[in-house]
C-alpha positions in Angstrom: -17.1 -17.5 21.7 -16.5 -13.8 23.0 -15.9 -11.3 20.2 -14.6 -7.7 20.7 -17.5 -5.1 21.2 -17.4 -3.1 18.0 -16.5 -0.3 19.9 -13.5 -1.6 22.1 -10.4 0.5 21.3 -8.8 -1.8 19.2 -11.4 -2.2 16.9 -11.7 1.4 17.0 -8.1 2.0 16.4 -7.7 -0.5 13.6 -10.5 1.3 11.7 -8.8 4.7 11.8 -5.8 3.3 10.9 -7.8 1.3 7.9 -9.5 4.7 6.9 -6.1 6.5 6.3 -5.0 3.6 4.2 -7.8 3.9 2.1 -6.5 6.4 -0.1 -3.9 4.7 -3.3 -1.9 8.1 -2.6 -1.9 7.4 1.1 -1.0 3.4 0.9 2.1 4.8 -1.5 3.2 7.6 0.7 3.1 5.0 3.5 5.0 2.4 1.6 7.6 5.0 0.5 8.1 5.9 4.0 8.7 1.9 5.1 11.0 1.2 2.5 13.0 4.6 3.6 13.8 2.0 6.9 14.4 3.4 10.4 16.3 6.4 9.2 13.3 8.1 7.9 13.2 10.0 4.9 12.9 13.8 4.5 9.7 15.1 2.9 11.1 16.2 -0.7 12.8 12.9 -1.2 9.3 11.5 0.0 7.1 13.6 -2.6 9.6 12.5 -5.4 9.5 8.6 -4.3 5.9 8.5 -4.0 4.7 10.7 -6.6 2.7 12.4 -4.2 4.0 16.1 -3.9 2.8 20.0 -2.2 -0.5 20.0 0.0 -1.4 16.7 -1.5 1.2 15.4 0.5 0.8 17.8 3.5 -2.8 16.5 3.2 -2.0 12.6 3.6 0.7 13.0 6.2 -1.9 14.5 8.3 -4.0 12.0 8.2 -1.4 9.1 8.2 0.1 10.6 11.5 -3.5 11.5 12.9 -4.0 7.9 12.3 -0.6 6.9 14.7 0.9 5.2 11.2 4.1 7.9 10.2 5.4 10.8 12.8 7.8 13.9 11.7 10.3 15.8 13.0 12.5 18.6 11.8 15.7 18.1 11.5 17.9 21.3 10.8 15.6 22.8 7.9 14.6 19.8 6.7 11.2 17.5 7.8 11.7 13.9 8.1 8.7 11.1 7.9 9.4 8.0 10.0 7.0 4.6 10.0 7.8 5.0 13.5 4.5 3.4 13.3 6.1 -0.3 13.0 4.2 -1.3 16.3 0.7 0.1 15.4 1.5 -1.5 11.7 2.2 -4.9 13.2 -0.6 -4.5 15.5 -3.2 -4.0 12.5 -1.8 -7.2 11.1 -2.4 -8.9 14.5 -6.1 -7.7 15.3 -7.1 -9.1 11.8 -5.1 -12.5 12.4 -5.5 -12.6 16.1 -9.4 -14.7 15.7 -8.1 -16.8 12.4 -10.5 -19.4 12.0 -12.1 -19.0 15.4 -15.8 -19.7 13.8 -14.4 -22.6 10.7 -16.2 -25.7 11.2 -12.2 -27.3 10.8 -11.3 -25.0 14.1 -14.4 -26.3 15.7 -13.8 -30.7 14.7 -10.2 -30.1 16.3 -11.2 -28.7 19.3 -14.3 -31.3 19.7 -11.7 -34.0 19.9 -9.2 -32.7 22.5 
């Protein structure tokens, strides 16, 4: 069975992105900014959804966007925060899922009898 070396870019992409949501504040931020939808949400209207507010906030959208997981962009005077991230998001999801059950002893019965 091949396995990913643990330093092929998607492992070392998935562990970035798991570092940034390591933070409560982060994962909130980050949630805040999903449930804004495709539209975005400017970064006041962030800090009072999430709780998270000032260079707290500055702080984790750094490192969320660092992470490829948000981007901004001004917009007039205003900041918005997208989860433009969606892909990178769904690809997380996938690297964890992608080898379900590769090494159960059920995966390996059902494959012994093909």
């Amino acid at each position: 069975m091949k396995q990913e070396s643990p330093h092929s870019q998607s492992v070392l992409r998935a562990a970035a992105a798991f570092s940034a949501l390591g933070s409560e504040q982060r994962l909130q931020v980050l949630r805040s900014i999903v449930r804004a939808g495709p539209e975005g949400v400017s970064i006041g209207e962030l800090g009072q959804r999430s709780g998270v507010t000032g260079s707290t906030l500055t702080h984790h959208m750094k490192i969320l966007s660092q992470a490829g997981l948000v981007e901004q962009m001004r917009q007039g005077r205003s900041i918005i925060c997208f989860a433009a991230a969606y892909d990178e998001m769904r690809a997380l999801s996938e690297f964890l899922l992608s080898e379900c059950c590769a090494d159960s002893q059920e995966a390996h019965k059902d494959h012994d009898h093909v």
